[in-house]
Residue frames relative to the residue before (quaternion, step in Angstrom):
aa qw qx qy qz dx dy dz
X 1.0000 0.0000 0.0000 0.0000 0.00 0.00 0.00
X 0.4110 -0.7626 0.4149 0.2782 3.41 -0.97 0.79
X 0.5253 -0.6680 0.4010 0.3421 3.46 -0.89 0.47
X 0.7720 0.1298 -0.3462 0.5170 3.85 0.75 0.70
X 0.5787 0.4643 -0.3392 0.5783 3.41 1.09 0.20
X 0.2110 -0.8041 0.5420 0.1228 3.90 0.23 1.24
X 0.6129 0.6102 -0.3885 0.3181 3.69 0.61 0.13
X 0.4174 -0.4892 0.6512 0.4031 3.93 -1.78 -0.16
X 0.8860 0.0509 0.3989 0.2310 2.72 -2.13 -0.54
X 0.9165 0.1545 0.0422 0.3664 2.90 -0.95 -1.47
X 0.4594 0.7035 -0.4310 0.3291 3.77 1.57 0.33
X 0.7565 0.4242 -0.0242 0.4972 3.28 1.55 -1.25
X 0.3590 -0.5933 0.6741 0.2544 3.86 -0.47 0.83
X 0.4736 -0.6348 0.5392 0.2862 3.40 -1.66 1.03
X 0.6906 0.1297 -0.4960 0.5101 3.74 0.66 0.68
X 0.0021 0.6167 -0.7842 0.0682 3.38 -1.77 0.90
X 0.3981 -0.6579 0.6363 0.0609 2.97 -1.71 1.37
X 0.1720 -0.8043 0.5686 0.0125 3.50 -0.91 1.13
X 0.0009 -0.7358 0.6754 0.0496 3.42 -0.44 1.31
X 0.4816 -0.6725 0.2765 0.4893 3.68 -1.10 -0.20
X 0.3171 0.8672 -0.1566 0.3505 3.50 1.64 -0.68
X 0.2615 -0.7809 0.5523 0.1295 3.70 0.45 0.74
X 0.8154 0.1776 -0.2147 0.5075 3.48 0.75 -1.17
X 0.3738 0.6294 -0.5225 0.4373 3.81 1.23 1.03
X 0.7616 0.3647 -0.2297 0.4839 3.61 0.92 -0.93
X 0.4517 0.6313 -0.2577 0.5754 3.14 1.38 0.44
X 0.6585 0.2280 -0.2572 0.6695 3.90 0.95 -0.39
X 0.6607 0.4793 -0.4562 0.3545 3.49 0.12 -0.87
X 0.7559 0.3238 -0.3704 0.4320 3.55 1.15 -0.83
X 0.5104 0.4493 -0.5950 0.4285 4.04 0.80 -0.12
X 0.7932 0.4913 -0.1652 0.3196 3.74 0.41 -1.23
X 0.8186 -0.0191 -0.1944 0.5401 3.75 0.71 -0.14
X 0.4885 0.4704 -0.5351 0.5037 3.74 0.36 0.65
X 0.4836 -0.6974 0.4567 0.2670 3.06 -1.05 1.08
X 0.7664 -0.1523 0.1220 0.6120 4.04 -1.79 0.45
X 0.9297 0.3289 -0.1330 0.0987 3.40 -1.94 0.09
X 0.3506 0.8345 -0.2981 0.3030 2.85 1.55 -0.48
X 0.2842 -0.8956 0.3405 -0.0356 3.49 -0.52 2.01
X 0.3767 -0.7414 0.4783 0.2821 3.63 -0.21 1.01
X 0.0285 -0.9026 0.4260 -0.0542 3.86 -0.76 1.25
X 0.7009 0.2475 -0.2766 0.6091 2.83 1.84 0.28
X 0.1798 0.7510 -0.6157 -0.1571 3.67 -0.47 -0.71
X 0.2882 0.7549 -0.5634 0.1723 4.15 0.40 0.06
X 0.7907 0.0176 -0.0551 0.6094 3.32 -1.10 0.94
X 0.6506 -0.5205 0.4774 0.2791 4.16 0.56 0.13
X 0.3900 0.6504 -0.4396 0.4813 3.22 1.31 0.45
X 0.0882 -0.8326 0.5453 0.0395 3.90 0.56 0.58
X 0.0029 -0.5990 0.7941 -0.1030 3.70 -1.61 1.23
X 0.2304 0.6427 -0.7290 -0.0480 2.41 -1.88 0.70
X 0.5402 -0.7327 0.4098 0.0585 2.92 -1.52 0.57
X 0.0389 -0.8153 0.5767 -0.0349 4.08 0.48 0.88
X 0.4278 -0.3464 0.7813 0.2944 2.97 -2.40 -1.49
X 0.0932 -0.6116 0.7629 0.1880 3.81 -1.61 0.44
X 0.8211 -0.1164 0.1085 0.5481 3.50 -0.91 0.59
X 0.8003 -0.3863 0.1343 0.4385 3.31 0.65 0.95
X 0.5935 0.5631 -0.3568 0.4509 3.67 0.94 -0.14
X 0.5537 -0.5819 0.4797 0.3531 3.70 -1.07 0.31
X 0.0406 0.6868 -0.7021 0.1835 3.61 -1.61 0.85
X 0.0831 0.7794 -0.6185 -0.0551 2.73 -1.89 0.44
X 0.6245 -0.6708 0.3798 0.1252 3.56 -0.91 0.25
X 0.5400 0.7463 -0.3615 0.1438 3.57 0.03 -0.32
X 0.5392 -0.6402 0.4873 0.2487 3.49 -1.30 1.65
X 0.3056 -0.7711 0.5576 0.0321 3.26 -1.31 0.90
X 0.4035 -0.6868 0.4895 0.3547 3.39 1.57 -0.52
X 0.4042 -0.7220 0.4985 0.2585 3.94 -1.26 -0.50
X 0.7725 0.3696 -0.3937 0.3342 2.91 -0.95 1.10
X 0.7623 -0.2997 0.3006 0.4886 3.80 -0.42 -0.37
X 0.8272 0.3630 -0.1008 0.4168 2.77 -0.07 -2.06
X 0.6099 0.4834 -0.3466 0.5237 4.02 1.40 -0.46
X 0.7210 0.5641 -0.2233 0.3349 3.18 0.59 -1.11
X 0.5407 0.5944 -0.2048 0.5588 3.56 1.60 -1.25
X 0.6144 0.4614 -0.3520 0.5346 4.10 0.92 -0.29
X 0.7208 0.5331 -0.1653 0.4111 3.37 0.45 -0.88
X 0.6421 0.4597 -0.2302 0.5687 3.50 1.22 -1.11
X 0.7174 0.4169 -0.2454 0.5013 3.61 0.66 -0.97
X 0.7183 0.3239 -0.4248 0.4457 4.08 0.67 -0.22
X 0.5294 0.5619 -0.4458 0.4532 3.54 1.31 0.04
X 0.7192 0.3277 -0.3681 0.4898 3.89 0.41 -0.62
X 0.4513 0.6023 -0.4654 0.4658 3.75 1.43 -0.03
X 0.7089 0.3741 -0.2930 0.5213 3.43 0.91 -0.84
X 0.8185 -0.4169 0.2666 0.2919 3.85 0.43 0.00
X 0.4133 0.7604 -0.3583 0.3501 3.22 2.06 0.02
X 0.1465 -0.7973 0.5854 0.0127 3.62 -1.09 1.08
X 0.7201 0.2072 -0.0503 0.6603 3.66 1.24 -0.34
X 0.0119 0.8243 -0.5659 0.0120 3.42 -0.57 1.49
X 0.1054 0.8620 -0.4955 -0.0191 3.59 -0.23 0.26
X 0.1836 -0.8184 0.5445 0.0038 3.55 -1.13 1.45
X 0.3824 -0.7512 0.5275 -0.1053 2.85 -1.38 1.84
X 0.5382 0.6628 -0.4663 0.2317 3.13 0.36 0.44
X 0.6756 -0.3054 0.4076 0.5330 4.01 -1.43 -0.68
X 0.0185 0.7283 -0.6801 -0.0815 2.92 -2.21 -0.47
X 0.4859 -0.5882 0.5528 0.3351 3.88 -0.77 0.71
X 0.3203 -0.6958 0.6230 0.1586 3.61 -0.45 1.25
X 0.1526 -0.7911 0.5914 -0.0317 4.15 -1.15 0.84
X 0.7245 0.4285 -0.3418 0.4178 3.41 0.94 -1.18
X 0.7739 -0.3022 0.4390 0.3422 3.95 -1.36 -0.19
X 0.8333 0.2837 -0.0026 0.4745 3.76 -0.10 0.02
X 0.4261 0.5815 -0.5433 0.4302 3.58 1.04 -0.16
X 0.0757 0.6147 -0.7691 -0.1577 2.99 -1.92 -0.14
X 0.8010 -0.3609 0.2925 0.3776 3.28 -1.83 0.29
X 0.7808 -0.0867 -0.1326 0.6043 4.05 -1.13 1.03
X 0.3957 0.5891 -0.6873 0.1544 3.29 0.30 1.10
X 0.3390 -0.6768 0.5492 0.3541 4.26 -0.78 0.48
X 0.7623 -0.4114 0.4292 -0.2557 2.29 -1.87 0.92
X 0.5437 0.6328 -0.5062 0.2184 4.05 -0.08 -0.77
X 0.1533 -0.7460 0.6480 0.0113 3.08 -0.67 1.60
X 0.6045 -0.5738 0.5495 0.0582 3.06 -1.57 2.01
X 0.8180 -0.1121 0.2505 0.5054 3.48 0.58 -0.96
X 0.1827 -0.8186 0.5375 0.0875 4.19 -0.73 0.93
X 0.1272 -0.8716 0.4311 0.1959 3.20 -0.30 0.89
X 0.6927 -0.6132 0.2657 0.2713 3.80 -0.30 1.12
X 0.2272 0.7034 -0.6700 0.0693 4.11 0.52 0.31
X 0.5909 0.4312 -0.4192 0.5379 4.20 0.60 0.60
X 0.6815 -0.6046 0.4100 0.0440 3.31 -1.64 1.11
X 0.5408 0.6943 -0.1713 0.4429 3.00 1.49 -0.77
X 0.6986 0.4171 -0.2019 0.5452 3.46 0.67 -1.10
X 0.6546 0.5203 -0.3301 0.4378 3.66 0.88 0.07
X 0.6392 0.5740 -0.1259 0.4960 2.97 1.18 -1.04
X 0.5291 0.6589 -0.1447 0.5148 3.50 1.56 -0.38
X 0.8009 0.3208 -0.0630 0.5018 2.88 0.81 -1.40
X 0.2223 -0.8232 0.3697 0.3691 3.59 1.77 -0.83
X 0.6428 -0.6851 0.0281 0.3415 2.79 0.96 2.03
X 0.1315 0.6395 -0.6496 0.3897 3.31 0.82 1.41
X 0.6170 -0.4477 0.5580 0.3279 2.95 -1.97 1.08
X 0.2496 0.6364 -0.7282 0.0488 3.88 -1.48 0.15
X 0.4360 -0.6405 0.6320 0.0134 3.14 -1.94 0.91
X 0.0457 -0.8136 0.5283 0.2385 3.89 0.34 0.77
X 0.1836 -0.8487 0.4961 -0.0018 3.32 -1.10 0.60
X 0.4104 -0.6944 0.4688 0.3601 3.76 -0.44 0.48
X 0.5644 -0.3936 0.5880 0.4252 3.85 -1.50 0.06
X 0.4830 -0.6760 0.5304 0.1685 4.00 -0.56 0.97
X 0.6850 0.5027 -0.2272 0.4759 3.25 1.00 -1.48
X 0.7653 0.2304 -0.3692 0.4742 3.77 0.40 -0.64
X 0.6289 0.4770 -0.5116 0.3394 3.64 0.73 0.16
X 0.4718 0.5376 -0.4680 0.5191 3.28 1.08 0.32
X 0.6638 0.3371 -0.3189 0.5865 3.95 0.24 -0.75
X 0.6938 0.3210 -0.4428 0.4686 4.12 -0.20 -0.45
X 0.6965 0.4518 -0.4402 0.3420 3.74 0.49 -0.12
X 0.3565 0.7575 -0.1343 0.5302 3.21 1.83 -1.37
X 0.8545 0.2785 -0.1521 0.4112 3.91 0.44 -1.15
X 0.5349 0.6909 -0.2474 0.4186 3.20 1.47 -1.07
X 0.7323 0.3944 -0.1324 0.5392 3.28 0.77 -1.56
X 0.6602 0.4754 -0.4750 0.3354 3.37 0.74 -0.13
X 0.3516 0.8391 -0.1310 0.3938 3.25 1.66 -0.44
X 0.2991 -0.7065 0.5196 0.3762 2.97 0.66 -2.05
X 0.5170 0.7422 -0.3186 0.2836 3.52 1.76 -0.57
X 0.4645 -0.7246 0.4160 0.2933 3.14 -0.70 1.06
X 0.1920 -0.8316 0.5190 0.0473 4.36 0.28 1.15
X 0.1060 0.6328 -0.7648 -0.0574 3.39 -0.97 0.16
X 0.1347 0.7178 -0.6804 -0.0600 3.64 -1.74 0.13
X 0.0282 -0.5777 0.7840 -0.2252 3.19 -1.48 1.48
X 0.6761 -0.2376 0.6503 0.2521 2.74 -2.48 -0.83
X 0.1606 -0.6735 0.7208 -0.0340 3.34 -0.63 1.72
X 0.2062 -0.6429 0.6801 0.2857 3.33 -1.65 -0.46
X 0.2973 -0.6389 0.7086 0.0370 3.67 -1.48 0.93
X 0.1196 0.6558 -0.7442 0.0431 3.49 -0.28 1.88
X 0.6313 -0.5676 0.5080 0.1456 2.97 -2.14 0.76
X 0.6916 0.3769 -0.2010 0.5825 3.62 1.94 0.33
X 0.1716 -0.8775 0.4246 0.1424 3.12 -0.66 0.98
X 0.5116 0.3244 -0.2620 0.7513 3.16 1.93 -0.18
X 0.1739 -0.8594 0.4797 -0.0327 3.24 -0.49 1.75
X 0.0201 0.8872 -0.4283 -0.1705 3.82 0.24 0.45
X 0.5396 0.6221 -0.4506 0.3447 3.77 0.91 0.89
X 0.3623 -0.6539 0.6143 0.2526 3.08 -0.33 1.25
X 0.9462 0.0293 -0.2513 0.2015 2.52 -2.21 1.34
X 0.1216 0.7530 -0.5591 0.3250 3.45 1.68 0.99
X 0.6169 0.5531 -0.4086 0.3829 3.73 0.05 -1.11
X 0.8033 0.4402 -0.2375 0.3232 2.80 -0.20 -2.11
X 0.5904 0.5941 -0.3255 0.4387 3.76 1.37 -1.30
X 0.7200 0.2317 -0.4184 0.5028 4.02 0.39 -0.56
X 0.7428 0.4232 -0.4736 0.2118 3.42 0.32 -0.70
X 0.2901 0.8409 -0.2011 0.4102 3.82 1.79 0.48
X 0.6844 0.5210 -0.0392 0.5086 2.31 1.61 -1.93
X 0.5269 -0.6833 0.3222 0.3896 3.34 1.01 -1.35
X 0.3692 0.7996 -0.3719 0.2933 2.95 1.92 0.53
X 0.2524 -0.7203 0.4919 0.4188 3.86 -0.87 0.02
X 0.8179 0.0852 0.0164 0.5687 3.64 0.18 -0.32
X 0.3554 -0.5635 0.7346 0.1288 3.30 -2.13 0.22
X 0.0437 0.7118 -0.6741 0.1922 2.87 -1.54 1.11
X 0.6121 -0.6531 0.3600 0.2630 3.78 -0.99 0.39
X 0.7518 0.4179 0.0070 0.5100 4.02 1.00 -1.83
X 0.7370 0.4676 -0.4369 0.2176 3.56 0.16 -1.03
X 0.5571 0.4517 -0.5175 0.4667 4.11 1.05 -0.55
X 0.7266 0.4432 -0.3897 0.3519 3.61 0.06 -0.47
X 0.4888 0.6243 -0.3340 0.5098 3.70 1.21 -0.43
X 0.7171 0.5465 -0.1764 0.3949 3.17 0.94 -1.40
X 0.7249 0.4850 -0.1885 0.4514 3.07 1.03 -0.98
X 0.5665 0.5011 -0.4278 0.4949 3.40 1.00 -0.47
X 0.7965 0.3305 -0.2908 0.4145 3.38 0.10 -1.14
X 0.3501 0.5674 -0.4623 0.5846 3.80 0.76 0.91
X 0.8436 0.2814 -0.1447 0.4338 3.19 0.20 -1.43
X 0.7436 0.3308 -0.1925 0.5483 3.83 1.39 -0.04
X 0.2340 -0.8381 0.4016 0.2855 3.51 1.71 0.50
X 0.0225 0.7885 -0.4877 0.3741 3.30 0.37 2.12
X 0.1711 -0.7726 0.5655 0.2321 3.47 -0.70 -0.03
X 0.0057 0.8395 -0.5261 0.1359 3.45 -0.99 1.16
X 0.1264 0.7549 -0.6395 0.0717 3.55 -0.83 0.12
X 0.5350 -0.5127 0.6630 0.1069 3.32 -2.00 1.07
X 0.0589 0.6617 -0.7422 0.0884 3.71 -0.93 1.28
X 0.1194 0.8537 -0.5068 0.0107 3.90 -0.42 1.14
X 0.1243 -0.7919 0.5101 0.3118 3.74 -0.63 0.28
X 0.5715 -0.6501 0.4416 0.2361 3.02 -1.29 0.42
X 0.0056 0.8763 -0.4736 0.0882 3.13 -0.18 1.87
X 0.7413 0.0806 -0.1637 0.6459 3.57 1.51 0.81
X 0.1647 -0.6853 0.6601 0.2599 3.16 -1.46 0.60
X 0.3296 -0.7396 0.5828 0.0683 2.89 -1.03 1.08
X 0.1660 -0.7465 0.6307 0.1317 3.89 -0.83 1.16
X 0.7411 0.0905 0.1137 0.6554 4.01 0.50 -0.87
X 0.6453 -0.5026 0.4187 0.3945 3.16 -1.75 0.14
X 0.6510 0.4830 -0.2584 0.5255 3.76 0.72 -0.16
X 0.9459 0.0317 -0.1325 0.2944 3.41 0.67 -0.52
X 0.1521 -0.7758 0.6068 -0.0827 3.70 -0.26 1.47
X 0.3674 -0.6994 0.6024 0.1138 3.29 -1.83 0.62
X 0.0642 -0.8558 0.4977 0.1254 3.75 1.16 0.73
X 0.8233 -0.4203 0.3652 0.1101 3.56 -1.79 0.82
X 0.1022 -0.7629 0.4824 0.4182 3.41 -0.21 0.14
X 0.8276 -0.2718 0.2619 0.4154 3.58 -1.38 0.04
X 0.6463 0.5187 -0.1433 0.5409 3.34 1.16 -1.86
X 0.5023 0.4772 -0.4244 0.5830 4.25 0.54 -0.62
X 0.8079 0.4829 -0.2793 0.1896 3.29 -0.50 -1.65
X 0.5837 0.5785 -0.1989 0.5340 3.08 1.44 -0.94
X 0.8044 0.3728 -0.1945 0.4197 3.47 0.27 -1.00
X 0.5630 0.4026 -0.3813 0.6128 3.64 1.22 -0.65
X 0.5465 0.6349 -0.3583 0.4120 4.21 0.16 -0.46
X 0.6365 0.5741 -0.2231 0.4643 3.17 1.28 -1.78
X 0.8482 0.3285 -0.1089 0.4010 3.44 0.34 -1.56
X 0.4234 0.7247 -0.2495 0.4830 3.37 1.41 0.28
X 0.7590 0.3125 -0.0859 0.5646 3.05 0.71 -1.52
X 0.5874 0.5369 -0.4252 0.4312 3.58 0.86 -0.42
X 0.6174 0.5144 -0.3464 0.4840 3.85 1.21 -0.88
X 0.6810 0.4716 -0.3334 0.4503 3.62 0.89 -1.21
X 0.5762 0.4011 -0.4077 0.5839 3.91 1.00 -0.36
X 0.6481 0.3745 -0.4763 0.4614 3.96 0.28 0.25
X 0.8384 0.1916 -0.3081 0.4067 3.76 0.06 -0.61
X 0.4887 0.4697 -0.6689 0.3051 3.92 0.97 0.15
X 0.6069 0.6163 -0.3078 0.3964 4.00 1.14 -1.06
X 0.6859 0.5215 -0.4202 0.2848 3.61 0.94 -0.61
């Protein structure tokens, strides 16, 4: 048994969606896993549970924020038997053309956090998503109606950022958004030949480090909604 994941084996279907949000993995499981669905963790408030989509196995489990939180969680889940991780969560939108709850599906996360080196023992590496489910989370989205973009996000290890002209510098680069988990996600499942992928809505647009336009309450919800309903189609497919 892991030491923050209070569970066995056989608590967790080998795909489980990781948002970071205790009380996110918590709706997704009252709200899109089907009847019954069984709470299997709860340490430190980190909440799993464990269901069926349309009849297929799944699970749930908070990841917390940032790397260094998120990088515990990912690793006691494939300890427990996970083969398909997939993260739900937000992101500061960067590229031209976003708009509010638009998704996300990041292709690839480039590393502005310390962690993902240190992993690798400071080899060069490129995190990357599982092609195959970014084909099916794009594939669903649009089928949907959801407005999708996919690129190269970036996963900084600050969320109060105090370098001037960071933003402007990835979104330069060609990135669509910021976010906290998905290069480290990435990297594990590389480094444990896993499948994984970054599903993110767009819960700010972000112009500079100081100034964002943030979602309203009502958006967040509804772009979140139609997300997660795709991510509960390709972790099951």
């Amino acid at each position: 048994m892991p030491i923050h994941i209070r569970a066995e084996a056989s608590d967790y279907a080998p795909a489980v969606l990781v948002p970071g949000d205790p009380r996110r993995a918590k709706f997704i499981a009252e709200t899109f896993f089907d009847p019954g669905a069984k709470l299997v963790n709860e340490e430190r408030g980190a909440l799993g549970y464990t269901g069926t989509y349309k009849g297929k196995p799944i699970s749930v489990q908070a990841a917390g924020m940032g790397c260094a939180s998120a990088a515990i969680y990912y690793s006691e889940l494939i300890q427990l038997g996970a083969t398909r991780l997939i993260r739900v969560g937000t992101a500061g939108g960067l590229a031209e053309g976003l708009q509010m709850a638009d998704t996300v599906v990041a292709i690839s996360a480039t590393p502005d956090d310390q962690i993902v080196s240190q992993m690798v023992g400071g080899d060069a590496h490129a995190p990357t998503a599982s092609f195959n489910l970014v084909e099916l989370a794009v594939a669903a989205l649009r089928a949907k109606g959801t407005r999708v973009h996919v690129g190269p996000i970036v996963s900084s290890a600050l969320f109060y950022d105090p370098r001037e002209g960071i933003m402007q510098r990835w979104k330069e680069r060609g990135h669509l958004a910021v976010e906290m988990e998905a290069a480290v996600l990435y990297t594990l499942g590389a480094v444990h030949k896993i499948e994984t992928l970054c599903m993110a809505t767009i819960s700010d647009l972000i112009a500079s480090e100081t100034q964002a336009e943030r979602i309203s309450d009502d958006e967040l919800k509804l772009g979140v909604a139609r997300m997660t309903e795709a991510a509960c189609e390709v972790a099951t497919a």
